[in-house]
N, C-alpha and C positions, 0 to 999 in steps of 0.2 A: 447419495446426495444428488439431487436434480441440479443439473447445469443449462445455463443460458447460452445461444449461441453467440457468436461478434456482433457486435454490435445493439446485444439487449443487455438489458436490468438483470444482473441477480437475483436469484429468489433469496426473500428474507432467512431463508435458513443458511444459506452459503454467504452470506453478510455476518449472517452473525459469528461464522467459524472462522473469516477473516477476523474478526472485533476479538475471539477469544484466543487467536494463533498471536496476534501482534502482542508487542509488549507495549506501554503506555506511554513510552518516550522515547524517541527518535523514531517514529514513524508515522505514517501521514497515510489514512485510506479515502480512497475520494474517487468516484463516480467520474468518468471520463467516456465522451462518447465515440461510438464507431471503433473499437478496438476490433485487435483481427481476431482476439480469443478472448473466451472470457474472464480472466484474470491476468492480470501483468503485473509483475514485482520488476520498481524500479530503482538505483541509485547512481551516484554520480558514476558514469560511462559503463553502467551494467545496467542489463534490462533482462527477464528471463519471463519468456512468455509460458502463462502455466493451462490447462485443461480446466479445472478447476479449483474451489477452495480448497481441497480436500486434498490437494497435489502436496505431497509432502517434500520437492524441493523447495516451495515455499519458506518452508521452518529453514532448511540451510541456506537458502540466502538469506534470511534476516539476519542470520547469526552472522555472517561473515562480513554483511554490509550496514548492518545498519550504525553502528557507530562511525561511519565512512572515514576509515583511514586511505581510503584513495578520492575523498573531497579536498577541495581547494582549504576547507575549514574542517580536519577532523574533530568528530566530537563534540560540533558546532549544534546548538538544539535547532527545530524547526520550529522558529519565534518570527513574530512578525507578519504572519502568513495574513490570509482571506479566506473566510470558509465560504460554502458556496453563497449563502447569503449575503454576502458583500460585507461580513462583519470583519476585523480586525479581529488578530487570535494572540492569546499572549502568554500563553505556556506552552510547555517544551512538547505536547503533539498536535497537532490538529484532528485525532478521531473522532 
């Protein structure tokens, strides 16, 4: 699978294997510039920087974090957000 270095765009194919690794709710994939790699998996007070989509700690931090029982709010959806369009988002992901 081709990888972008820090600070570029994904190739549509390592986009899409994030889109098919995530589950549908509690999670949030979103274009952020200037990283130091090209993929970062974050949540409240973890962050794991990965090589690329294809990095299979990916899948174990989802599983461990994503329902954030180390957030202020576990279990809490990601509602309320802004996608990049400046739109108001109102179910439980923003992918």
């Amino acid at each position: 699978m081709g990888r972008a270095g820090p600070g570029r765009d994904l190739p549509a194919a390592d986009i899409a294997a994030l889109r098919a690794v995530l589950p549908d709710t509690y999670t949030l994939l979103s274009p952020y510039p200037d990283l130091p790699v090209p993929v970062v998996a974050s949540a409240w007070g973890r962050q794991l920087r990965l090589t690329g989509a294809d990095d299979p700690r990916l899948v174990q931090f989802v599983r461990a974090y994503r329902l954030g029982q180390q957030a202020p709010e576990p279990g809490a959806p990601c509602t309320g957000g802004v996608d990049a369009s400046g739109s108001r988002t109102g179910s439980g992901s923003m992918r």
